[in-house]
N, CA, C and O atoms as CSV, one atom per row, in Angstrom:
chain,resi,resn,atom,element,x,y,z
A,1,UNK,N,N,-29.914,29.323,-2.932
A,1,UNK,CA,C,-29.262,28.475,-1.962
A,1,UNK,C,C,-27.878,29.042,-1.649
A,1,UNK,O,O,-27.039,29.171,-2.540
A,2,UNK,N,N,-27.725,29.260,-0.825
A,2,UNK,CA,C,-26.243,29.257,0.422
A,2,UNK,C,C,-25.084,28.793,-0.095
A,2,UNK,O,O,-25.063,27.562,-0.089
A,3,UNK,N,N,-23.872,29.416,-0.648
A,3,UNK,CA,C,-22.660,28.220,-0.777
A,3,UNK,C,C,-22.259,27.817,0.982
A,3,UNK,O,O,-22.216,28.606,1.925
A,4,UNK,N,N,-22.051,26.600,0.985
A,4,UNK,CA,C,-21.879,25.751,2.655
A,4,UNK,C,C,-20.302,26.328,3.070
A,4,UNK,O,O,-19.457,26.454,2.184
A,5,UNK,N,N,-20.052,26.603,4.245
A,5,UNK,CA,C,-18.996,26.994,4.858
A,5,UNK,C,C,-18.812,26.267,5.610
A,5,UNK,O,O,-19.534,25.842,6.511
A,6,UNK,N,N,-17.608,25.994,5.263
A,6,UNK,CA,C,-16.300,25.229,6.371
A,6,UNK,C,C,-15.692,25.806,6.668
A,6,UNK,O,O,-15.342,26.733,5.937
A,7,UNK,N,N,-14.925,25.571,8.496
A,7,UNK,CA,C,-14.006,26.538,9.115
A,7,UNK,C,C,-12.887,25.011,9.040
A,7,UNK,O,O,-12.952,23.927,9.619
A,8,UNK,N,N,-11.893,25.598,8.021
A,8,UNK,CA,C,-11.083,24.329,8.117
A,8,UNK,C,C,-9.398,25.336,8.730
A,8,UNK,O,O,-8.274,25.024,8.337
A,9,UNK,N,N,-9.597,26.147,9.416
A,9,UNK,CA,C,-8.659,26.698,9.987
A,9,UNK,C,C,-7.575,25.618,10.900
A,9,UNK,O,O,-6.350,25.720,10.967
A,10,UNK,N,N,-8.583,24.419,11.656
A,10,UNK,CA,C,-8.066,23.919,12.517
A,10,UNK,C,C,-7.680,22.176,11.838
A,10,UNK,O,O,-7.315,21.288,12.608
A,11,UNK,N,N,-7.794,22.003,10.762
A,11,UNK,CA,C,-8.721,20.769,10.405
A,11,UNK,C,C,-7.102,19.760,10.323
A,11,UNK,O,O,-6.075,20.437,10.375
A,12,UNK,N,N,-6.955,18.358,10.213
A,12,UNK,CA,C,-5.425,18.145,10.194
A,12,UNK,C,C,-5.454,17.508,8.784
A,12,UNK,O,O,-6.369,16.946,8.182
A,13,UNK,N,N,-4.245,17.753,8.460
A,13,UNK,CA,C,-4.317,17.046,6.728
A,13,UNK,C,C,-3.375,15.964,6.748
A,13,UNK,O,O,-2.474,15.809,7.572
A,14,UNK,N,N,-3.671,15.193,5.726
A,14,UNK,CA,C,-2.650,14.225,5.482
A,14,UNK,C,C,-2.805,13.972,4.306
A,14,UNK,O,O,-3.877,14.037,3.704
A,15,UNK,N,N,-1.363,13.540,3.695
A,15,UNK,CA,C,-0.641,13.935,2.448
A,15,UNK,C,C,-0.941,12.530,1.991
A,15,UNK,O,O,-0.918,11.629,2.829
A,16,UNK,N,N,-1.275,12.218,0.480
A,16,UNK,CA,C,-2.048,10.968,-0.257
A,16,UNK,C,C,-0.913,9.908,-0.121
A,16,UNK,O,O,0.254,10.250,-0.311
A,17,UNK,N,N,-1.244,8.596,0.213
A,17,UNK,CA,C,0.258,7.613,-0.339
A,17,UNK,C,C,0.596,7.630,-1.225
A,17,UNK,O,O,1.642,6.985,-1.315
A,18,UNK,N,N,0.086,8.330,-2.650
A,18,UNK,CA,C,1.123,7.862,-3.685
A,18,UNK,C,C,1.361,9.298,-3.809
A,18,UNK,O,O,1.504,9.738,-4.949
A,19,UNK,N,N,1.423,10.066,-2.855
A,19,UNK,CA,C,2.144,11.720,-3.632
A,19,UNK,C,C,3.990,11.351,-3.092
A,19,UNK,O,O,4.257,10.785,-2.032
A,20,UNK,N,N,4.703,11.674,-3.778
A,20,UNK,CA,C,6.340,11.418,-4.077
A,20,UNK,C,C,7.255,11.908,-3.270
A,20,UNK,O,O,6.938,13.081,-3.072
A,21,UNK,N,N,8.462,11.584,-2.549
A,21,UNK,CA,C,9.092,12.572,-2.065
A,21,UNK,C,C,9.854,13.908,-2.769
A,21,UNK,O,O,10.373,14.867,-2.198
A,22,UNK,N,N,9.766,13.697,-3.847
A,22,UNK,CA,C,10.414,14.803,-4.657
A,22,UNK,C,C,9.537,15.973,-4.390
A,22,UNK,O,O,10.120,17.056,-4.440
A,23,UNK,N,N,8.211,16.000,-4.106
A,23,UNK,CA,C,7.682,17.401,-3.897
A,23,UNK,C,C,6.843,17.193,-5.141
A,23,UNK,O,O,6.201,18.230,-5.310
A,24,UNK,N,N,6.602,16.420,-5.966
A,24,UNK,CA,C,5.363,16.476,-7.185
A,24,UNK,C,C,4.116,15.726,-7.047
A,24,UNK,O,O,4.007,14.640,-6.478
A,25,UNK,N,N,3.255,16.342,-7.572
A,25,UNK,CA,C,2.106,15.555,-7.340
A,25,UNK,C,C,1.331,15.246,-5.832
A,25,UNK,O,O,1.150,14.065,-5.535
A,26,UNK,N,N,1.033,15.950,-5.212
A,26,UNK,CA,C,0.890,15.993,-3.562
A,26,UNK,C,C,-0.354,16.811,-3.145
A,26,UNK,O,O,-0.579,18.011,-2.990
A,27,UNK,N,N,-1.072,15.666,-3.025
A,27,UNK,CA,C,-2.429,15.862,-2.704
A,27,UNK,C,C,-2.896,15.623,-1.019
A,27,UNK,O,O,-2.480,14.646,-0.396
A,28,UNK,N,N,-3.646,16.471,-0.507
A,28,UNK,CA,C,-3.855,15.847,0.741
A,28,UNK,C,C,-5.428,16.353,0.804
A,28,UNK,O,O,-6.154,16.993,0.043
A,29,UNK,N,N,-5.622,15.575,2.442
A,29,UNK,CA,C,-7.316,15.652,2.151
A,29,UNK,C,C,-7.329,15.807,4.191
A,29,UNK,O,O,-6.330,15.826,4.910
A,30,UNK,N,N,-8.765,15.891,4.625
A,30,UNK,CA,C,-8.757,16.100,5.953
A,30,UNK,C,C,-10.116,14.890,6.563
A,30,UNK,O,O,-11.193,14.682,6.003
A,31,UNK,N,N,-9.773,14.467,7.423
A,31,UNK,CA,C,-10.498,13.644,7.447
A,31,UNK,C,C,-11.550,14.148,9.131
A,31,UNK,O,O,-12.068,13.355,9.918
A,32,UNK,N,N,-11.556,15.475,9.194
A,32,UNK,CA,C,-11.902,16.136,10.384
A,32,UNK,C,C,-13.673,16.240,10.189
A,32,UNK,O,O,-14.561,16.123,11.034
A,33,UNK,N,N,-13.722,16.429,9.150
A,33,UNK,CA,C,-15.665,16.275,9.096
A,33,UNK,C,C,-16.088,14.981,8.366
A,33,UNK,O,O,-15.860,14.274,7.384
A,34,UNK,N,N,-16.883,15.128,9.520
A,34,UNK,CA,C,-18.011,13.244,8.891
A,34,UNK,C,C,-18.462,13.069,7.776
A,34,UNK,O,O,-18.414,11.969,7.225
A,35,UNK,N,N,-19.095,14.351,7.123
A,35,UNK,CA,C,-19.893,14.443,5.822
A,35,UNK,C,C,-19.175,14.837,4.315
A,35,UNK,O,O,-19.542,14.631,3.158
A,36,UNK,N,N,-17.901,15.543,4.934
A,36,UNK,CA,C,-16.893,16.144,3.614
A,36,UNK,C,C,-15.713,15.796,3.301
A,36,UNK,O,O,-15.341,15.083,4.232
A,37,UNK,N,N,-14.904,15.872,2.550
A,37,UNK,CA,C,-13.818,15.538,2.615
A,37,UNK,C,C,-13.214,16.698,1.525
A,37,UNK,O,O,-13.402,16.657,0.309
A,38,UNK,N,N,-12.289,17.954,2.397
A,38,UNK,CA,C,-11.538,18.672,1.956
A,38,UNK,C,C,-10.522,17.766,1.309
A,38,UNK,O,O,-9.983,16.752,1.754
A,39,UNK,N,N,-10.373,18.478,-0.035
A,39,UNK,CA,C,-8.726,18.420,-0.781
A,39,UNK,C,C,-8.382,19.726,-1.157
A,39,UNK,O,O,-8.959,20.692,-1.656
A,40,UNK,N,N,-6.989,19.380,-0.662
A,40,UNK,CA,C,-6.108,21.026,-1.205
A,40,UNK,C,C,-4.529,20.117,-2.042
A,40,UNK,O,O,-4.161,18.958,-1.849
A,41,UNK,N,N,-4.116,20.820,-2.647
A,41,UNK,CA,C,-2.970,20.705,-3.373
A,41,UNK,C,C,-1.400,20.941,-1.846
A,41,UNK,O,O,-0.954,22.013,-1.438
A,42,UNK,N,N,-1.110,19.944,-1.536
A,42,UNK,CA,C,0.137,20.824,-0.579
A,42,UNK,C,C,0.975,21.860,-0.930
A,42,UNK,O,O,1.390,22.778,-0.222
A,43,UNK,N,N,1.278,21.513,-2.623
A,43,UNK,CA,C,2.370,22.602,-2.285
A,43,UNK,C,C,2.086,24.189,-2.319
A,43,UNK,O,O,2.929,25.079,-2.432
A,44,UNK,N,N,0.255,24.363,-2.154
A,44,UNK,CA,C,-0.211,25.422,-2.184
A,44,UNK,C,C,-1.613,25.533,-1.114
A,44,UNK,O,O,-2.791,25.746,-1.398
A,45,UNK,N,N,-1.054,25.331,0.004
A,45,UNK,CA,C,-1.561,24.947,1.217
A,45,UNK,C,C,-2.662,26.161,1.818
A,45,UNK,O,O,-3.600,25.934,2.582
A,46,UNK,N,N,-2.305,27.394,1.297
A,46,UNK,CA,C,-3.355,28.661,1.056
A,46,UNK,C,C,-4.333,28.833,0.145
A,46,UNK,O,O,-5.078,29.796,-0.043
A,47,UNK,N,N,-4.247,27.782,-0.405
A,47,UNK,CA,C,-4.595,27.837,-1.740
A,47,UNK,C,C,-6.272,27.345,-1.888
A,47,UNK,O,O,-6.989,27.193,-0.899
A,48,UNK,N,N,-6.627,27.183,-2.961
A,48,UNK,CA,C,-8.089,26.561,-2.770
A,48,UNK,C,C,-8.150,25.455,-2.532
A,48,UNK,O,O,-7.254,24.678,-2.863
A,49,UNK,N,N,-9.492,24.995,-1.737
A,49,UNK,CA,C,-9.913,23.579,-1.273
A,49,UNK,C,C,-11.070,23.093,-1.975
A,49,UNK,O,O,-12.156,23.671,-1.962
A,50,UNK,N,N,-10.759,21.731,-2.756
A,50,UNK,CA,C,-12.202,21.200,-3.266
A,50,UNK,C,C,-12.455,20.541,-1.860
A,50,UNK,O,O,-11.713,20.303,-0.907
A,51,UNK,N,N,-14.071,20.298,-2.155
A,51,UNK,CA,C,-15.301,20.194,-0.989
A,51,UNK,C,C,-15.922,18.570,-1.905
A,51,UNK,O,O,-16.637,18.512,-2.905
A,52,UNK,N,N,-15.500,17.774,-1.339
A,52,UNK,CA,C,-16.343,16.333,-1.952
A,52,UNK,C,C,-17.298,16.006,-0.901
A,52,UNK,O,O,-17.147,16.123,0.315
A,53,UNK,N,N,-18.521,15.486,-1.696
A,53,UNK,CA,C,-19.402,14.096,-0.338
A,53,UNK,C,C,-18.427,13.172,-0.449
A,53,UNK,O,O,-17.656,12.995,-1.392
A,54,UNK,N,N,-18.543,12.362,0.989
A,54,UNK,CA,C,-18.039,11.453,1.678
A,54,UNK,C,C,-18.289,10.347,0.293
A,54,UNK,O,O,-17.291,9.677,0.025
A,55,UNK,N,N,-19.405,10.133,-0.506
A,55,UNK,CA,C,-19.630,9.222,-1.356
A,55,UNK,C,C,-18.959,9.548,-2.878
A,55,UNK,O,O,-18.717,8.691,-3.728
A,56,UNK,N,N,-18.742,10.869,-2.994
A,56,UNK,CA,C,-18.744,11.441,-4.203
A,56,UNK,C,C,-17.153,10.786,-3.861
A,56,UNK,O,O,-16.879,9.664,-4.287
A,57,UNK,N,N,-16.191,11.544,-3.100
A,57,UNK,CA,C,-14.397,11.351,-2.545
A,57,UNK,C,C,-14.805,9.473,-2.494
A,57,UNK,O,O,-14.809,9.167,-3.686
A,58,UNK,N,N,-15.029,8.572,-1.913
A,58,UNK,CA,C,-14.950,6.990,-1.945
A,58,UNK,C,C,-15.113,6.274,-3.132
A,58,UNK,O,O,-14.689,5.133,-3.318
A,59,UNK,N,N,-16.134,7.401,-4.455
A,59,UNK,CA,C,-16.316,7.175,-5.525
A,59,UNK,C,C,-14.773,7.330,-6.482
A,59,UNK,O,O,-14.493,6.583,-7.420
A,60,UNK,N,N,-14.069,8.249,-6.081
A,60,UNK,CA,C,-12.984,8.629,-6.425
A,60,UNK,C,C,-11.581,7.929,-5.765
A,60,UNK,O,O,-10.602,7.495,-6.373
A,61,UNK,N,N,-11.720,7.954,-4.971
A,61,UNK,CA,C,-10.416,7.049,-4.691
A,61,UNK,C,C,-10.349,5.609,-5.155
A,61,UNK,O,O,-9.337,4.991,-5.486
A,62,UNK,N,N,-12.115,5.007,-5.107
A,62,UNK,CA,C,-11.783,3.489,-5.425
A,62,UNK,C,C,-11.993,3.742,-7.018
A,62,UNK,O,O,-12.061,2.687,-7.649
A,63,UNK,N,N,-12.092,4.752,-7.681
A,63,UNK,CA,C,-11.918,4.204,-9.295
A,63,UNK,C,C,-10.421,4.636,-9.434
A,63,UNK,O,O,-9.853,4.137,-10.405
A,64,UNK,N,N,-9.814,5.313,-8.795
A,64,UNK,CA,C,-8.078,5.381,-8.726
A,64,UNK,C,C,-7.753,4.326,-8.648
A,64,UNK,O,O,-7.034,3.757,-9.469
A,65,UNK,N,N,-8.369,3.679,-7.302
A,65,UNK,CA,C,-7.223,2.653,-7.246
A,65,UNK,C,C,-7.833,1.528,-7.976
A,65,UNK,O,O,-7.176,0.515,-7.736
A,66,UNK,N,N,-8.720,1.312,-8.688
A,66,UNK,CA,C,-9.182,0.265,-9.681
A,66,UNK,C,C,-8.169,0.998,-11.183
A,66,UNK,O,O,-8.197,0.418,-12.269
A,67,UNK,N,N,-7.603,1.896,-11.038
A,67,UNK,CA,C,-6.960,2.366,-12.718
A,67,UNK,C,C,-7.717,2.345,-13.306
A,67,UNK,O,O,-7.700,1.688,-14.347
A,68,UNK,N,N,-8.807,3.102,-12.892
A,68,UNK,CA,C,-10.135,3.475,-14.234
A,68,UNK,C,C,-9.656,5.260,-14.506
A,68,UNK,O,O,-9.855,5.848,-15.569
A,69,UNK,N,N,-9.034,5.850,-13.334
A,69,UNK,CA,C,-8.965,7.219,-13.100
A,69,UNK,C,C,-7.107,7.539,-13.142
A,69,UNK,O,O,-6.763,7.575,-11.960
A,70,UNK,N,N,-6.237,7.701,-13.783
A,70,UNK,CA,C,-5.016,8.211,-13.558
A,70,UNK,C,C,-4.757,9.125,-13.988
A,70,UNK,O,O,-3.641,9.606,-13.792
């Protein structure tokens, strides 16, 4: 099987609400494809991108914000 390719050259990001203004901890994600949801680290914006399902990333944010995940 194929690893899946994304052209996230164009894609727009936005930075998590609880990442800080100090510059720590700063996560962002893209909300440009229906089925995936890129995360990259900002302060390494070249850097590598995890690839979540739409269910796998909703699985993850709501056990964050339940404080099952910190």
């Amino acid at each position: 099987m194929r690893p899946r390719v994304l052209d996230l050259s164009s894609v727009t990001w936005r930075k998590s609400s609880y990442s800080n203004t100090s510059g720590g901890d700063c996560l962002e994600v893209s909300d440009d494809h229906p089925t995936t949801a890129p995360v990259r680290d900002s302060k390494n914006p070249h850097g590598p991108v995890l690839l979540f399902t739409d269910p796998a990333w909703a699985a993850f944010v709501g056990a964050v914000g339940r404080g099952v995940l910190v």
